[in-house]
Structures are given as C-alpha cells and as structure tokens.
N, C-alpha and C positions, 0 to 999 in steps of 0.2 A: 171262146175268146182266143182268139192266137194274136194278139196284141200289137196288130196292122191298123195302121190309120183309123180301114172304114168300123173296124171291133169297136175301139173307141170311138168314134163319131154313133155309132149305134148307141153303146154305152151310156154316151151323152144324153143322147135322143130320150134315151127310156128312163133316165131319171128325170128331166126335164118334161118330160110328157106323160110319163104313164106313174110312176112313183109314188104314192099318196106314203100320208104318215103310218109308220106301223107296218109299213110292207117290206117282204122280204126279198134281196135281188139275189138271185144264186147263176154267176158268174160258171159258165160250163166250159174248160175245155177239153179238146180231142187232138189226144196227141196219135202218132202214126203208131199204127200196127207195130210197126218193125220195131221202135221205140224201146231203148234198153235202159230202165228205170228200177230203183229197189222195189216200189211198191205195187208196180206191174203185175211183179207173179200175187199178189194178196189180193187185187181187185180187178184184174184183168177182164171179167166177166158182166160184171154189175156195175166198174167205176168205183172210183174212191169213195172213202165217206166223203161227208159233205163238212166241209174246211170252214171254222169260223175264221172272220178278218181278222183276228187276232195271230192265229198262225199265219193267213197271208201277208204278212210284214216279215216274217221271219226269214232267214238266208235258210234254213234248215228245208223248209218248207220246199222252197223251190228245190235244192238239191234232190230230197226224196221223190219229185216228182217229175224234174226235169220241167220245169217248166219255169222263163225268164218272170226274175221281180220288177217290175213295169211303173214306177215311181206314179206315172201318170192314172193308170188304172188306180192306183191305191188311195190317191188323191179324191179322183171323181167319187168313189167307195166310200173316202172319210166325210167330203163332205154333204152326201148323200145322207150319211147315216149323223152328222150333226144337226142338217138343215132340215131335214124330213125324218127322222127317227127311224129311218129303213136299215135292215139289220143282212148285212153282205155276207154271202157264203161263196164257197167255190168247192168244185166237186169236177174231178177228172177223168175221162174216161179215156180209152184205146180202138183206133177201127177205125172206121170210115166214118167221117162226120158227118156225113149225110145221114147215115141209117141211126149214130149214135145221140146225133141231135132229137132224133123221133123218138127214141129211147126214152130219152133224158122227160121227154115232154109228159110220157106216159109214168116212167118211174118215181119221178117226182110232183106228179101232179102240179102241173105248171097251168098256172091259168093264162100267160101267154108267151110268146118267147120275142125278140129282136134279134136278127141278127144283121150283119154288116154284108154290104154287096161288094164283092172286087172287083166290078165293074168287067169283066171279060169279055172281048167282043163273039158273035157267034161263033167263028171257025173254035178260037180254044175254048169256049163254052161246050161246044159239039164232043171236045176230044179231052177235056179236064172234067167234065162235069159239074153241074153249076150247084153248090151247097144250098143255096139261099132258095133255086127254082123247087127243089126236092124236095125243104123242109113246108113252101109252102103249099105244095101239092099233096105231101104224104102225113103233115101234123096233125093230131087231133084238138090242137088248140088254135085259136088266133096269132096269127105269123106279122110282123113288121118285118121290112126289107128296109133297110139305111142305107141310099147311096149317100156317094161321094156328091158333094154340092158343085157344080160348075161356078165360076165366078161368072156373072151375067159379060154379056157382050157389050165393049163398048160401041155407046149410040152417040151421035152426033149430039143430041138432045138428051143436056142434062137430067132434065126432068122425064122424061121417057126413060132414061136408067136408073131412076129413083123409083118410079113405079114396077118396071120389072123386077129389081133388089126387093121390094117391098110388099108386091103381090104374089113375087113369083110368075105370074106370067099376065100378057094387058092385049088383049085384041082390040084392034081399030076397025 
C-alpha cells in the first residue's frame, strides 16, 4: 500500500468484492531500501510484525515506521471491519516491492493479494518496472490487478452511454 489513488481504489475493490465476514485484510507496505526508519534495523529482513488497526490510528505508529497516516485508508479499514467483521492488520517490509510483495504472499500465507496498477505506459513500464506484472507472474497465490476506471466516452446517445457505464462495454 503506498497510499496512491489506484492502492486505495484496489482497497476498495477488495473489500467490496472479495471480503466475507471474519476475514482478515493485512494491508502490506514496501518502503524503499534506502529508507531511514527506527524499526528498520529490528525487521529489515522478515518485515515488521504484523500491526493491529488499533495501532494503525496512532501518530506513534507512523513515525516508527515512516510511513504517512492516510485518513482514507483508515476509514475504508473501520468500515470494513464494522460492516463485514474483517479484522485489518498492517505489516511493513523494505526492498523492492516486487520481490517483497512475493515474500509477503508466501510468509504470510495469503490466500490472495490485490494490488493497484499505476497505470505506466510501456516505454516507463520497460525502464521502472511494472509491480503489479511481477507479482502476477511470480505469486504463488491468486493476483487481482485494480486499474484506474476511465470515465466512459461521451456518445451522442444517451442511452448507449448508459449501457457502456453500466455494462462496461456494448458491441453492435
């Protein structure tokens, strides 16, 4: 989670879709290598313990970990765990998110992950490396990919931009 748009549109996605009662969402993020944190040197290798939502409200929390408190995140989290009794953790790791996202799948036995696409076109895909392509090549669990939603094209015809909004897509 690095708390961009498509993280939370993802977010969204996976408690609105995938979230049953009882289930547990654990919120992963991958801060940078270089990353100069107190609790770096204690879990540099493995990743943090794993954070109940209770400390994720906390200012403390984030200082220790360098990591921003995202009002929004915390929201989509409370009412997750009101509305659907799913119980939010968060747990941080260092490195490259592509290899630590795999990590994370395996260390935690994750039965499946979501993550957000930033949308990159090929040339900086080619030269940044694409997070979301990795994980879903290299996971050993089931991968969702969350883009960003285009807003449909306006059509002359109302009703043809109702059915595109509403199907997602309408071949004639």
């Amino acid at each position: 989670m690095d708390f961009s748009p498509t993280c939370k549109l993802a977010l969204r996605w996976a408690v609105d879709n995938l979230i049953n009662r009882g289930d547990q969402i654990i919120i992963i993020n991958v801060e940078p290598p270089n990353a100069d944190h107190t609790r770096k040197e204690l879990f540099a290798e493995n990743g943090s313990p794993l954070v109940p939502m209770e400390e994720l409200r906390e200012i403390n929390f984030t200082k220790q970990y360098g990591i921003a408190r995202d009002p929004e995140v915390i929201d989509i989290l409370d009412t997750a765990s009101r509305t659907k009794g799913a119980k939010a953790m968060a747990k941080v790791y260092w490195g490259d998110p592509r290899e630590k996202l795999c990590s994370a799948v395996e260390d935690l036995h994750l039965d499946s992950l979501v993550v957000g696409s930033r949308g990159l076109g090929p040339i900086k895909r080619v030269l940044m490396g694409s997070v979301s392509k990795h994980v879903v090549t290299n996971a050993s669990c089931p991968v969702t990919v969350v883009k960003e939603s285009k807003p449909p094209v306006a059509d002359i015809d109302p009703i043809m931009n109702l059915c595109v909004r509403k199907y997602g897509s309408l071949m004639i």
